[in-house]
PDB file as gemmi writes it, atoms N, CA and C in Angstrom:
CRYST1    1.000    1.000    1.000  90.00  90.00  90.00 P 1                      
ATOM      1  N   UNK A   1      45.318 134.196 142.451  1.00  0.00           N  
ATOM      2  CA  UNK A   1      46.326 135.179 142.055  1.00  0.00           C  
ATOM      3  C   UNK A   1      47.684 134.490 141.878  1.00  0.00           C  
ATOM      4  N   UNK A   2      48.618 134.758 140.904  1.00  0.00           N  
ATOM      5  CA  UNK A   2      49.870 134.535 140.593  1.00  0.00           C  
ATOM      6  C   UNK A   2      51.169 135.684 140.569  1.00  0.00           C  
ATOM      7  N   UNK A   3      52.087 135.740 141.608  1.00  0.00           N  
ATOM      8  CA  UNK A   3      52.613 136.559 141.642  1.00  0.00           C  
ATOM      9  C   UNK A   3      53.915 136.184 141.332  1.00  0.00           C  
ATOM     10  N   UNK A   4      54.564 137.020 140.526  1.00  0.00           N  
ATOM     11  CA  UNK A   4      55.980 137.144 140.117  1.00  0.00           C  
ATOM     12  C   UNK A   4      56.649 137.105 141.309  1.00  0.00           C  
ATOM     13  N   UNK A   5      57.962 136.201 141.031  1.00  0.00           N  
ATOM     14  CA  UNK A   5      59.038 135.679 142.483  1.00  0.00           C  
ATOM     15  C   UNK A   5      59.763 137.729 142.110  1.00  0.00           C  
ATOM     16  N   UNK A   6      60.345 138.212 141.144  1.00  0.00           N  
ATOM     17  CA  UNK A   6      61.372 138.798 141.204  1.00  0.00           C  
ATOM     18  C   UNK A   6      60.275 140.402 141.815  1.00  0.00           C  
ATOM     19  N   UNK A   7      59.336 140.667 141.253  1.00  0.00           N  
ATOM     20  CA  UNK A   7      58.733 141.642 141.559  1.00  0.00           C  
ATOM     21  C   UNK A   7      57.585 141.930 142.417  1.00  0.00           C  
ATOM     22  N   UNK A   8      57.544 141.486 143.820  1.00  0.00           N  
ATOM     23  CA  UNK A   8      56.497 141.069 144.866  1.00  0.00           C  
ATOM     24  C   UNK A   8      55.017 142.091 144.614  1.00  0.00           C  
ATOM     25  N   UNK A   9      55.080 143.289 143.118  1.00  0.00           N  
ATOM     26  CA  UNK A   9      53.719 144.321 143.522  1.00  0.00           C  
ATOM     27  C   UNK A   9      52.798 143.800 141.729  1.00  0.00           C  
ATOM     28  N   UNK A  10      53.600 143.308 141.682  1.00  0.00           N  
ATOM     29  CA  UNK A  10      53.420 142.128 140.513  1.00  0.00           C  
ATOM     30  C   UNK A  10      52.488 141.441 140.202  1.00  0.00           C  
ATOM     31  N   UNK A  11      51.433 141.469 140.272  1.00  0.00           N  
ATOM     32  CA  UNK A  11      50.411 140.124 140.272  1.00  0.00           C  
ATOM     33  C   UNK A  11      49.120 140.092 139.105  1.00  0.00           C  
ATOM     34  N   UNK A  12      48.855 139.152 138.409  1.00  0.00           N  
ATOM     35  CA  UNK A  12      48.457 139.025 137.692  1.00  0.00           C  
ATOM     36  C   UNK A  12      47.300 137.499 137.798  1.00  0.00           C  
ATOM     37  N   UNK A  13      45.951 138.003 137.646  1.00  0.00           N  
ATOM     38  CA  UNK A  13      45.285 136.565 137.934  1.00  0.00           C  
ATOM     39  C   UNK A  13      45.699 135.344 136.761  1.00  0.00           C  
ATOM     40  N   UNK A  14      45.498 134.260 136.835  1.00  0.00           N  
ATOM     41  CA  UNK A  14      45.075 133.375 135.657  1.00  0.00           C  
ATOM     42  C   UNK A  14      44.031 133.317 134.850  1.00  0.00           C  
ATOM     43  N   UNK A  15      43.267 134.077 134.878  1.00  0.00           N  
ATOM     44  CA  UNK A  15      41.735 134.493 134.288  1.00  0.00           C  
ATOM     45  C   UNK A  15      42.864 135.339 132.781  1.00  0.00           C  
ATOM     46  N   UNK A  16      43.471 136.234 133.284  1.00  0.00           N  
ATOM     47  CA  UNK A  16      43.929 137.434 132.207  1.00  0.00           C  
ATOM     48  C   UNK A  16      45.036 136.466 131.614  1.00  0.00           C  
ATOM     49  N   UNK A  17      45.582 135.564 132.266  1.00  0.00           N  
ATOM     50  CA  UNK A  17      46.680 135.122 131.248  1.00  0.00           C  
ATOM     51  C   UNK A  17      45.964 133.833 130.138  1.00  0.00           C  
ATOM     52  N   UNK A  18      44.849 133.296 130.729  1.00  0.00           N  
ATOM     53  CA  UNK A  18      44.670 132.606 130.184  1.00  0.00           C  
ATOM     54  C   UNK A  18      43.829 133.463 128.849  1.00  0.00           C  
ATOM     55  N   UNK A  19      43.042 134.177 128.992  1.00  0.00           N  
ATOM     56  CA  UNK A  19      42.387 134.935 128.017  1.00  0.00           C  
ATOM     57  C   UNK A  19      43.267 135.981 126.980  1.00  0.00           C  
ATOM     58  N   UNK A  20      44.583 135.994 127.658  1.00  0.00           N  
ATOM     59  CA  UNK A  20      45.516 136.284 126.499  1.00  0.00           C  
ATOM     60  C   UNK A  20      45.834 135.293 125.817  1.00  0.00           C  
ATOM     61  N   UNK A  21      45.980 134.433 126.349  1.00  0.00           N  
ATOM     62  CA  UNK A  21      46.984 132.944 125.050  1.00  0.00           C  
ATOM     63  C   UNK A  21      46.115 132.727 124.315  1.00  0.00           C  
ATOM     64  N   UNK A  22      44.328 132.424 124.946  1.00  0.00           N  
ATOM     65  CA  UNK A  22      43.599 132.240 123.889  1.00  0.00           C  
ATOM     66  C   UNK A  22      43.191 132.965 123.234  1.00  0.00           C  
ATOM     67  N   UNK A  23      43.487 134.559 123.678  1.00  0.00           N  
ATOM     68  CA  UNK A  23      42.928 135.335 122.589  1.00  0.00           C  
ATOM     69  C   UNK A  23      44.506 135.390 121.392  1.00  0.00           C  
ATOM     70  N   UNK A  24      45.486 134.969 121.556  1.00  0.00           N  
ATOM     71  CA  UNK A  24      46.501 135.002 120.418  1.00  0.00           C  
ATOM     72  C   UNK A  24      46.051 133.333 119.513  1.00  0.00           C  
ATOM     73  N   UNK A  25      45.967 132.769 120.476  1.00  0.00           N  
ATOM     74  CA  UNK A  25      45.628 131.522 120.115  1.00  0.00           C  
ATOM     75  C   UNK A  25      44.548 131.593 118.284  1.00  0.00           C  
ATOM     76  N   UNK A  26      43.713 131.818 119.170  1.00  0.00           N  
ATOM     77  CA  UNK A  26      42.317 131.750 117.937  1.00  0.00           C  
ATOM     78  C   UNK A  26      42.769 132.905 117.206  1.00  0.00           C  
ATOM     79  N   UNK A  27      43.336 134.124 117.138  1.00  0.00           N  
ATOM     80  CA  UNK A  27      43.844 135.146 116.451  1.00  0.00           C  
ATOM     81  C   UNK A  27      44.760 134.426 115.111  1.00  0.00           C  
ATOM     82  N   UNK A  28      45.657 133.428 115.661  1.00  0.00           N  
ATOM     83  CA  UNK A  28      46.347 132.738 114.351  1.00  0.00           C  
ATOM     84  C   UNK A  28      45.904 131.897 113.550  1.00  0.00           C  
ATOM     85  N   UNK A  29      45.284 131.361 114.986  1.00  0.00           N  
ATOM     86  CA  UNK A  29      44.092 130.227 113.976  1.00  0.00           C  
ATOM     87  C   UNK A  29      43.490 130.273 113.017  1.00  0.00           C  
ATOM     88  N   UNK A  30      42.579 131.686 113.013  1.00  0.00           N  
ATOM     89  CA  UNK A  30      41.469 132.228 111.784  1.00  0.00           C  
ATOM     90  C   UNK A  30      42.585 132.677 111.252  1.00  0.00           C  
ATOM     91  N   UNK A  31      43.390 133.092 111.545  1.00  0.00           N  
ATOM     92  CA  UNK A  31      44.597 134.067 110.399  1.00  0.00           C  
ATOM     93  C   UNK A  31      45.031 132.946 109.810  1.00  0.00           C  
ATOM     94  N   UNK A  32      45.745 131.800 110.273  1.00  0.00           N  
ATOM     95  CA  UNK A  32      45.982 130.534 109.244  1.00  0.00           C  
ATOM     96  C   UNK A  32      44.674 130.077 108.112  1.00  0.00           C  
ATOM     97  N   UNK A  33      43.854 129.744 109.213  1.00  0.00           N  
ATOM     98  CA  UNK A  33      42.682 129.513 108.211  1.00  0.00           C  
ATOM     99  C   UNK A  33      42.377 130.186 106.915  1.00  0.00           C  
ATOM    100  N   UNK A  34      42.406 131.709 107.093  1.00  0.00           N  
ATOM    101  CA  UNK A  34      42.001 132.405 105.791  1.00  0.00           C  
ATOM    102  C   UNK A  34      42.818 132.055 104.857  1.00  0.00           C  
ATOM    103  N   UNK A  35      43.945 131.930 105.276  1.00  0.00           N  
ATOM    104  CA  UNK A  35      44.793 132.267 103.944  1.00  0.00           C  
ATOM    105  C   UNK A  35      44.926 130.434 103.720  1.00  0.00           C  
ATOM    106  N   UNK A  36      44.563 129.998 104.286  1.00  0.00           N  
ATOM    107  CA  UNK A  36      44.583 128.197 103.695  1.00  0.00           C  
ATOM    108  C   UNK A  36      43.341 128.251 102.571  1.00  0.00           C  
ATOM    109  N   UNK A  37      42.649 128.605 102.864  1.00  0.00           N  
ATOM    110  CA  UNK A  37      41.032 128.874 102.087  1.00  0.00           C  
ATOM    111  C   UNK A  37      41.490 129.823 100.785  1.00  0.00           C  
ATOM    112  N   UNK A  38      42.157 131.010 101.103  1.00  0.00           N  
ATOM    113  CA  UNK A  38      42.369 131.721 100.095  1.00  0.00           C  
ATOM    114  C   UNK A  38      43.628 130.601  99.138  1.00  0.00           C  
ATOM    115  N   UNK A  39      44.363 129.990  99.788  1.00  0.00           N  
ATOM    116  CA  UNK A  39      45.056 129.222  98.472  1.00  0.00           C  
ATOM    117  C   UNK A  39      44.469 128.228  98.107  1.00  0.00           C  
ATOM    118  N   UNK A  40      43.606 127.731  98.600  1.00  0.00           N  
ATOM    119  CA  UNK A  40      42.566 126.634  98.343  1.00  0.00           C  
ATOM    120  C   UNK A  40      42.091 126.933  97.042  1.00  0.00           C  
ATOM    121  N   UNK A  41      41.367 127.945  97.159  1.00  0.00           N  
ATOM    122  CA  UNK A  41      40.649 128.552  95.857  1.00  0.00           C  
ATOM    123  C   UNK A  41      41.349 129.202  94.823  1.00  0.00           C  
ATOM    124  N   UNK A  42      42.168 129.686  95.232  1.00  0.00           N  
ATOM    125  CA  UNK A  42      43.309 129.910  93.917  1.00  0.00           C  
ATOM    126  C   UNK A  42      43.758 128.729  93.328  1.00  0.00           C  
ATOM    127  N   UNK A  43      44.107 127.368  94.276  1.00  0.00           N  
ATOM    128  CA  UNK A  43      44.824 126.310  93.483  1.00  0.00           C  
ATOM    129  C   UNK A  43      43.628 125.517  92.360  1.00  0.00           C  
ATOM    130  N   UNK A  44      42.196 125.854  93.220  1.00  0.00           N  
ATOM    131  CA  UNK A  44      40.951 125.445  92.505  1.00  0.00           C  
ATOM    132  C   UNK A  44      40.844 126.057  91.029  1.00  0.00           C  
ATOM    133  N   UNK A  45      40.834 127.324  90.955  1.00  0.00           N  
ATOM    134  CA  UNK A  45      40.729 128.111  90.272  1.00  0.00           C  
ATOM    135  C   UNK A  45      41.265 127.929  89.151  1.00  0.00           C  
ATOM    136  N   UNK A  46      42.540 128.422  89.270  1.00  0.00           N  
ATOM    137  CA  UNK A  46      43.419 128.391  88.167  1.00  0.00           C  
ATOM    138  C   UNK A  46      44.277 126.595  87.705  1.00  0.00           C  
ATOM    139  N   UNK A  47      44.292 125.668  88.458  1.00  0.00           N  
ATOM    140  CA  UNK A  47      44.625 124.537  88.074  1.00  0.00           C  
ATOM    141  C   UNK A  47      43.332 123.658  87.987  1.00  0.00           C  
ATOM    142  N   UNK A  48      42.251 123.811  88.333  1.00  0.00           N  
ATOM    143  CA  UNK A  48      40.971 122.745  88.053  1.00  0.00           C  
ATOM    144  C   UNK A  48      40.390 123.537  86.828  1.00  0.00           C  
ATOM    145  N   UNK A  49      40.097 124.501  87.144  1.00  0.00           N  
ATOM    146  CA  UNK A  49      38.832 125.115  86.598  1.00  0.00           C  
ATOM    147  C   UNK A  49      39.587 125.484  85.105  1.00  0.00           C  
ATOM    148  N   UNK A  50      40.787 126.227  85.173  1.00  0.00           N  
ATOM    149  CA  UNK A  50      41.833 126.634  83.864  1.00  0.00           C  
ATOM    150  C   UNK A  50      42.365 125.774  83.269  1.00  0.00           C  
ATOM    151  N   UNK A  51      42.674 124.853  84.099  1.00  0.00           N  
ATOM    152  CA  UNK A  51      43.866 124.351  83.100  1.00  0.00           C  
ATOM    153  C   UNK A  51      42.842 122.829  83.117  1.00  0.00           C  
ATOM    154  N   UNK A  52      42.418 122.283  83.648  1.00  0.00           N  
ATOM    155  CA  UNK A  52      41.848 121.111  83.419  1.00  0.00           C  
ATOM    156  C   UNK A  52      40.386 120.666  83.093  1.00  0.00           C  
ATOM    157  N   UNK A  53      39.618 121.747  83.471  1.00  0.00           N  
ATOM    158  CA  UNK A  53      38.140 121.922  82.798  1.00  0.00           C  
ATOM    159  C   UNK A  53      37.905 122.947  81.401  1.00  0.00           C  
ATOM    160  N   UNK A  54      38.663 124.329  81.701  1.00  0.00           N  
ATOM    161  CA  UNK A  54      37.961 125.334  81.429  1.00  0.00           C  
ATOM    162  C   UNK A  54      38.422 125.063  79.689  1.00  0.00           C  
ATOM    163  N   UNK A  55      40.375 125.334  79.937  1.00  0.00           N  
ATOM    164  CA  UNK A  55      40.823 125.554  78.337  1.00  0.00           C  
ATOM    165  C   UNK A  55      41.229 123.886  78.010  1.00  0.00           C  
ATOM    166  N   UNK A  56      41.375 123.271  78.932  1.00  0.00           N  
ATOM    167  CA  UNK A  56      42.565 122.180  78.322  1.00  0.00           C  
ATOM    168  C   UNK A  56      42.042 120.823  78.286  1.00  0.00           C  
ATOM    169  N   UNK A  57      41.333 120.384  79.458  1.00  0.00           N  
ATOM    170  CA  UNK A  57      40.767 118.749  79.310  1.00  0.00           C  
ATOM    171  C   UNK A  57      39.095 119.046  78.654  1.00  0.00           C  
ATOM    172  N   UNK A  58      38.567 119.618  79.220  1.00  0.00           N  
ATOM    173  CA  UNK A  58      37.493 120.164  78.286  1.00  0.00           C  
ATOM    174  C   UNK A  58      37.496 120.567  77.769  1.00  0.00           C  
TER     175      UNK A  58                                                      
END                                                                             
């Protein structure tokens, strides 16, 4: 148990704090991830596939 100095009825295990950080943790993570993937494939898309395969080098 970990108890707050200012509020002695206070207490909170390390089990719950730690399963909060990691649950924000991996929450941004996949949230970064998607949207890295989603510009991934847009930059694929429209600059490989459009402009350098589809209409212009091919």
């Amino acid at each position: 148990m970990m108890c707050s100095v200012s509020t002695k009825n206070s207490c909170t295990s390390l089990q719950d704090i730690d399963y909060y950080y990691y649950y924000y943790y991996y929450y941004y993570y996949y949230y970064y991830l998607y949207y890295f993937y989603y510009y991934y494939y847009y930059y694929y898309y429209y600059y490989y596939c459009c402009c350098c395969c589809c209409c212009c080098c091919c």
